[in-house]
MITOR-535769 format. One record per residue (C-alpha): x, y, z; residue in three letters. Coordinates in steps of 0.25 Angstrom, whole numbers, padded with zeros to 4 digits, always signed. Example, Ala and Ser with C-alpha at 12.3 -4.5 7.8 and 13.67 -1.06 7.14 Angstrom:
+0049-0018+0031ala
+0055-0004+0029ser
REM end
This chain:
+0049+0014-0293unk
+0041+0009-0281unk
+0037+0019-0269unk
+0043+0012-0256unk
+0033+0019-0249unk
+0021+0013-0255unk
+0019-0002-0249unk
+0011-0014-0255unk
-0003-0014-0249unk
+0003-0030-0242unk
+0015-0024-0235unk
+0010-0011-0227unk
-0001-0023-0221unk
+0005-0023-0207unk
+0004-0038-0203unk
-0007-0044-0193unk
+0006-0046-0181unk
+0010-0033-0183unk
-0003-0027-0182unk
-0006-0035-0170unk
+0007-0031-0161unk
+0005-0017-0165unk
-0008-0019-0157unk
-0003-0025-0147unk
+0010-0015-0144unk
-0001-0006-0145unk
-0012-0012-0135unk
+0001-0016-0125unk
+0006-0001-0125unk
-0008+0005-0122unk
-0008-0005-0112unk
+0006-0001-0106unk
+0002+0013-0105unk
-0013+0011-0099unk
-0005+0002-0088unk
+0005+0012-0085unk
-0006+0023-0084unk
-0013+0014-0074unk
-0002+0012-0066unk
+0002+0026-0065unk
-0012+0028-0061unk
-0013+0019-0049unk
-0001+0023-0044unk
-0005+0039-0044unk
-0018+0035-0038unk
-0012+0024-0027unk
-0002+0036-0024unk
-0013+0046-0021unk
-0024+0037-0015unk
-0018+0035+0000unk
-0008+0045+0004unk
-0006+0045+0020unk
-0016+0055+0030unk
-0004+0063+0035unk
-0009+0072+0048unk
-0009+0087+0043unk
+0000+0091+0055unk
+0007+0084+0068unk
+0010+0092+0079unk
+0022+0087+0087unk
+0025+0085+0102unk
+0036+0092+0109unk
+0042+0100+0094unk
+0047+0087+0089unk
+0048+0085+0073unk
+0044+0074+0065unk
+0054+0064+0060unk
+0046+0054+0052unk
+0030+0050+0051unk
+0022+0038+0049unk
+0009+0034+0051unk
-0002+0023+0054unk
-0018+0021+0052unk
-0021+0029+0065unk
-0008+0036+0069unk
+0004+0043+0064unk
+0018+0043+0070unk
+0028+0056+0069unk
+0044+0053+0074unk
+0050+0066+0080unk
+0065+0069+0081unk
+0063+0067+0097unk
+0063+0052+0094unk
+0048+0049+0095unk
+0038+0043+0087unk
+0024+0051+0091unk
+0012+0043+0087unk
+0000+0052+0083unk
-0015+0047+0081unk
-0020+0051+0067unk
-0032+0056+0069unk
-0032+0065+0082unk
-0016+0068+0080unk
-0013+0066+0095unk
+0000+0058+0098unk
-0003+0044+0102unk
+0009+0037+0107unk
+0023+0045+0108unk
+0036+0033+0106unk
+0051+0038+0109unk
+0061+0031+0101unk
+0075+0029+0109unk
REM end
């Protein structure tokens, strides 16, 4: 009786193609994950590189509150709930320019 675990010396030779595709499903997947690491790299760094200089604190006039914020190269805007849009230099903090919306 033959032992059908115990294989000629011709038939456990993997074939030159078989060995080959192996390689190659194996470079490909090394590949898929160095270029998925990548772009989980770039985009934490892009993320973290440029956030916006927000001022520390913006005082105000006449108790109103702030509604919304945006802000440009050399100035920042604040819109109150009194219907005005006060325009602020960045670097001193002083108002520049006070614009009533009707």
């Amino acid at each position: 009786m033959e032992n059908p675990d115990v294989r000629p010396e011709d038939e456990s030779a993997e074939p030159a193609n078989l060995r080959f595709l192996r390689r190659l499903v194996t470079v490909l997947t090394a590949t898929m994950i160095g270029g998925l690491l990548l772009i989980i790299v770039l985009i934490v760094t892009r993320f973290n590189d440029r956030s916006p200089q927000l001022p520390t604190e913006i005082t105000l006039p006449g108790g109103a509150e702030a509604i919304s914020f945006t802000q440009g190269p050399d100035w920042f805007a604040v819109v109150t709930d009194a219907n005005e849009i006060l325009i602020f230099d960045r670097v001193t903090g002083q108002l520049r320019q006070r614009i009533s919306i009707k």
